[in-house]
Every structure is written in structure tokens, then in C-alpha cells.
C-alpha positions as CSV (number, residue, x, y, z in Angstrom):
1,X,0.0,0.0,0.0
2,X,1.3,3.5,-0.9
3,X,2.4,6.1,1.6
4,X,-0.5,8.4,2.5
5,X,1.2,12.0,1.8
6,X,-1.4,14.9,3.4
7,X,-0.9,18.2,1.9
8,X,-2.1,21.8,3.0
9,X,-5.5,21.4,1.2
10,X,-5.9,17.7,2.5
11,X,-5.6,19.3,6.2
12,X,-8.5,21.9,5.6
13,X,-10.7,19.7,3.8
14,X,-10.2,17.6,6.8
15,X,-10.7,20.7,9.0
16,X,-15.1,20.2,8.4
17,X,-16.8,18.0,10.4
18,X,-19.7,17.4,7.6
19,X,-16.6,16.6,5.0
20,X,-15.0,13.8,7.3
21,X,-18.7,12.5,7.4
22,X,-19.0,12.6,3.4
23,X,-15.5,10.2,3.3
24,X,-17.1,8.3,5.6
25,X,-20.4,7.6,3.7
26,X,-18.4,7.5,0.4
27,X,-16.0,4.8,1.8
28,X,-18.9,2.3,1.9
29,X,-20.1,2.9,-1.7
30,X,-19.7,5.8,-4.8
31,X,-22.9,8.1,-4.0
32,X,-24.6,10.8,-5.7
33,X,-25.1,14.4,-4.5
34,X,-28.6,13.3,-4.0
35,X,-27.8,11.2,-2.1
36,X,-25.0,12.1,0.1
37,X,-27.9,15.1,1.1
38,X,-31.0,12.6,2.4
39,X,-28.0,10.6,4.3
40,X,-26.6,13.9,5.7
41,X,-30.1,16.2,5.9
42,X,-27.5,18.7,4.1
43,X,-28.6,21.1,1.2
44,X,-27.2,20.1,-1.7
45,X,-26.0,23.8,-2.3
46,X,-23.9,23.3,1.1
47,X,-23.0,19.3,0.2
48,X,-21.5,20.5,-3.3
49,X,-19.6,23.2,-2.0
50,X,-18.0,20.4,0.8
51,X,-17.7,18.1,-2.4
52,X,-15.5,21.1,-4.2
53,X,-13.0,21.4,-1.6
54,X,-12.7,17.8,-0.8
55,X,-12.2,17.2,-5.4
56,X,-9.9,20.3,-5.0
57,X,-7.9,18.3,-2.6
58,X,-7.9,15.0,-4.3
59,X,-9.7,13.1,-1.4
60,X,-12.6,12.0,-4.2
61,X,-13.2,12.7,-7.6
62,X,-15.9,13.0,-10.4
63,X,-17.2,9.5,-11.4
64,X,-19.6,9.8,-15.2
65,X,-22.1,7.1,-14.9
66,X,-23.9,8.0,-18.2
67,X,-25.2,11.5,-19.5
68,X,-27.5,11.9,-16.5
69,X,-26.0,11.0,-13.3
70,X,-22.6,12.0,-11.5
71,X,-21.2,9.6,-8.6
72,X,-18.5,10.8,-5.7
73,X,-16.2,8.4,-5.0
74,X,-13.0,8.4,-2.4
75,X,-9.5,8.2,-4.6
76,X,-6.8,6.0,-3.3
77,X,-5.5,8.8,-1.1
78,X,-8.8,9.0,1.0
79,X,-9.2,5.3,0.7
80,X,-5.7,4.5,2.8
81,X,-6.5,7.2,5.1
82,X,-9.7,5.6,6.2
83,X,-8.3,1.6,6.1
84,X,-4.6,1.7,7.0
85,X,-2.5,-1.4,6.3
86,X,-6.1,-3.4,5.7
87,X,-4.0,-5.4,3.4
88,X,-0.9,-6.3,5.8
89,X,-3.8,-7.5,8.0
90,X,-5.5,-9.7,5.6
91,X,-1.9,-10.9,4.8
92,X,-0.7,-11.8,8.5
93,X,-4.5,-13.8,8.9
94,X,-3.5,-15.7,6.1
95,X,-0.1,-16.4,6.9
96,X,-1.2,-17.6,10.6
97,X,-3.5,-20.0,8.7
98,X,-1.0,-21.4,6.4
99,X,1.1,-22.0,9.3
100,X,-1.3,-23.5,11.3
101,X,-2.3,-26.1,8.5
102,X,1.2,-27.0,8.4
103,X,1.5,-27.5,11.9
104,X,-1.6,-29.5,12.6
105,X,-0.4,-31.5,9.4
106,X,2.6,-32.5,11.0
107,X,1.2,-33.0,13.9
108,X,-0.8,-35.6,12.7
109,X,1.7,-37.4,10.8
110,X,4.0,-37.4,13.6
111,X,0.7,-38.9,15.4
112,X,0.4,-41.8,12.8
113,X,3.5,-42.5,11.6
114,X,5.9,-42.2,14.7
115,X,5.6,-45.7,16.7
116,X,3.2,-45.2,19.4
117,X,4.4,-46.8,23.1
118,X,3.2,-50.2,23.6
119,X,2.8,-52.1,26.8
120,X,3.7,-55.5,24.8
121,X,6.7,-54.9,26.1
122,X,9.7,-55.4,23.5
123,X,10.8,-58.2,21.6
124,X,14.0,-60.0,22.6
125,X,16.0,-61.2,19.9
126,X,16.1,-64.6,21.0
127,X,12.4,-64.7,20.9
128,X,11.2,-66.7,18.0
129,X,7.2,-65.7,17.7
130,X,5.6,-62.6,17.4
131,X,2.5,-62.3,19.4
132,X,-0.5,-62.0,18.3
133,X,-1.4,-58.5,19.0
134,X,1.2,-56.1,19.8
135,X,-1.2,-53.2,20.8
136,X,-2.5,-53.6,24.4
137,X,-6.8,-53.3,24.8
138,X,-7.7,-49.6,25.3
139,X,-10.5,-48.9,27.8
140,X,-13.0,-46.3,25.9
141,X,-12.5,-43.5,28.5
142,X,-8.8,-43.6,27.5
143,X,-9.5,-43.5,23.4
144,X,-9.8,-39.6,24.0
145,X,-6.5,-39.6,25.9
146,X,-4.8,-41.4,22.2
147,X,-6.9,-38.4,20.2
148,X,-3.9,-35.9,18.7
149,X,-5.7,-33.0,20.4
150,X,-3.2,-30.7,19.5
151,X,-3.2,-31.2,16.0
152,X,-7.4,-31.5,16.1
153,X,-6.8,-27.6,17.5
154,X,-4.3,-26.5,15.5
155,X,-6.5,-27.6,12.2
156,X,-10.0,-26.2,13.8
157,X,-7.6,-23.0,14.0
158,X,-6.4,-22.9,10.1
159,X,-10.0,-23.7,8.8
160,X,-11.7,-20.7,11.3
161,X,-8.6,-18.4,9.9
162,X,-9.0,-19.4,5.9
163,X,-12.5,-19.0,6.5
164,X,-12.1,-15.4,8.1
165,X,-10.2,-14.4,5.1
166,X,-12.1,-15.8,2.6
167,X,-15.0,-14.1,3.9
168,X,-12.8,-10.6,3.9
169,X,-12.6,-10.8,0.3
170,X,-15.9,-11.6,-0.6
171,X,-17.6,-8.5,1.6
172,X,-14.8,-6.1,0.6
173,X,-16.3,-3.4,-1.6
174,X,-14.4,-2.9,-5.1
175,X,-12.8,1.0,-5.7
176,X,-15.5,1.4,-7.7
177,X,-18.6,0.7,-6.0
């Protein structure tokens, strides 16, 4: 993300309550003057003379839908004043996730593949037979105590974290809407 650089003009656009408040409404969605006035219960003579300083700054610009109608939106100067490092964010979430995949991963195959302690006892080389089963008879109340709970976390963790992120970037408005 660019480096937000305020100038002079930037400062006194800023300097109005009702102008913050149009950046605000505009960093949901592009509106028209009409509109921007019935959200703010501004005149529009007042709202378009806030819009002029705030174009004359370069926090939003002029967008043509057609002949008819003109939409406000915020340029990319406004936009990474109001969400600041939005995108390191989204970044470090998905990171986390990654890592926590690959942890619970190995986790689990350090679970299942690692031998697991018997109470068979071990085998001598002088013994001649193998017994039967190697792998003792495990009461039920001690099955949860063989569960890899750490990796069963670790996983739970990565799919709440993709699923986070995945949401982020379906709900995050484009530029230009």
C-alpha cells in the first residue's frame, strides 16, 4: 500500500466536520449528491460546495455514470486514510492460517507414523514368535486420551482463519462501488 502523503489542502478539507462524514459515507459505496444530502439532511447547495473542496484536494473525484448522473467516490488517497494497512492484516490472517495447516499436518503425521508406546513390552532377539497383538486393549474412557488433540486444534484453528479471510474478500467493496 502506498504512503499516504497529506498536503495543505488535504488538512483543511479535513478541518469540516460534515466533510469527514461525506468520506465516511463515500468509503462504503460511490454516491450521488442526492444522495449524500438525504444521508446527511445537508442542502445540496452546502454538500456540493464540501464536495468542491474535498475534489480540490484530491480526497474524491468526479465519477460519469452516463449523460444523466454523476457519482462521488474516495480516490486512493482518502481510501488509505480511512483503512490503514487493511491489506498487511488480511496478509498476517492468512499467513497464521498457512502456518497453522502445516503445523496440525505435521502434527498428525508425527501422530500416525511415529511408533506409538506399547505395553507389549519389546521383543527380545532370542524370541522366536511374534505375538498375536502387539497393541495392548484400550479402555473407551482412554480412546480420548490417544486423540492428537493438538493437531485436532491447530486444524480447527487454520480452517476458522481461511474462512475469516475468505469471507474478507468476498464482503470487501471494489474501488468502484
Amino acid at each position: 500500500m502506498d504512503r499516504v502523503e497529506l498536503d495543505r489542502s488535504s488538512f483543511k478539507a479535513l478541518a469540516s466536520d460534515s466533510r469527514i462524514e461525506i468520506i465516511k459515507h463515500l468509503n462504503e459505496k460511490s454516491m450521488r449528491v442526492t444522495d449524500l444530502a438525504e444521508k446527511m439532511q445537508l442542502s445540496k447547495p452546502t454538500l456540493i460546495e464540501h464536495l468542491k473542496k474535498l475534489e480540490e484536494s484530491g480526497l474524491i473525484d468526479r465519477e460519469n455514470r452516463g449523460e444523466k448522473w454523476i457519482y462521488y467516490r474516495l480516490t486512493d488517497k482518502s481510501r488509505n486514510l480511512m483503512e490503514p494497512k487493511s491489506d498487511i492484516r488480511v496478509k498476517i490472517l492468512f499467513a497464521t492460517s498457512v502456518v497453522a495447516f502445516i503445523s496440525g499436518f505435521a502434527q498428525l503425521y508425527r501422530f500416525f507414523v511415529q511408533p506409538q508406546p506399547k505395553d507389549a513390552g519389546i521383543m527380545t532377539e532370542d524370541a522366536k514368535e511374534i505375538p498375536e497383538s502387539t497393541t495392548p486393549d484400550i479402555p473407551p474412557q482412554d480412546i480420548v486420551s490417544t486423540i492428537p488433540w493438538d493437531a485436532v486444534i491447530l486444524l480447527g484453528i487454520a480452517v476458522v482463519l481461511t474462512s475469516i479471510t475468505i469471507w474478507y474478500f468476498k464482503t470487501r467493496s471494489s474501488p468502484l462501488d
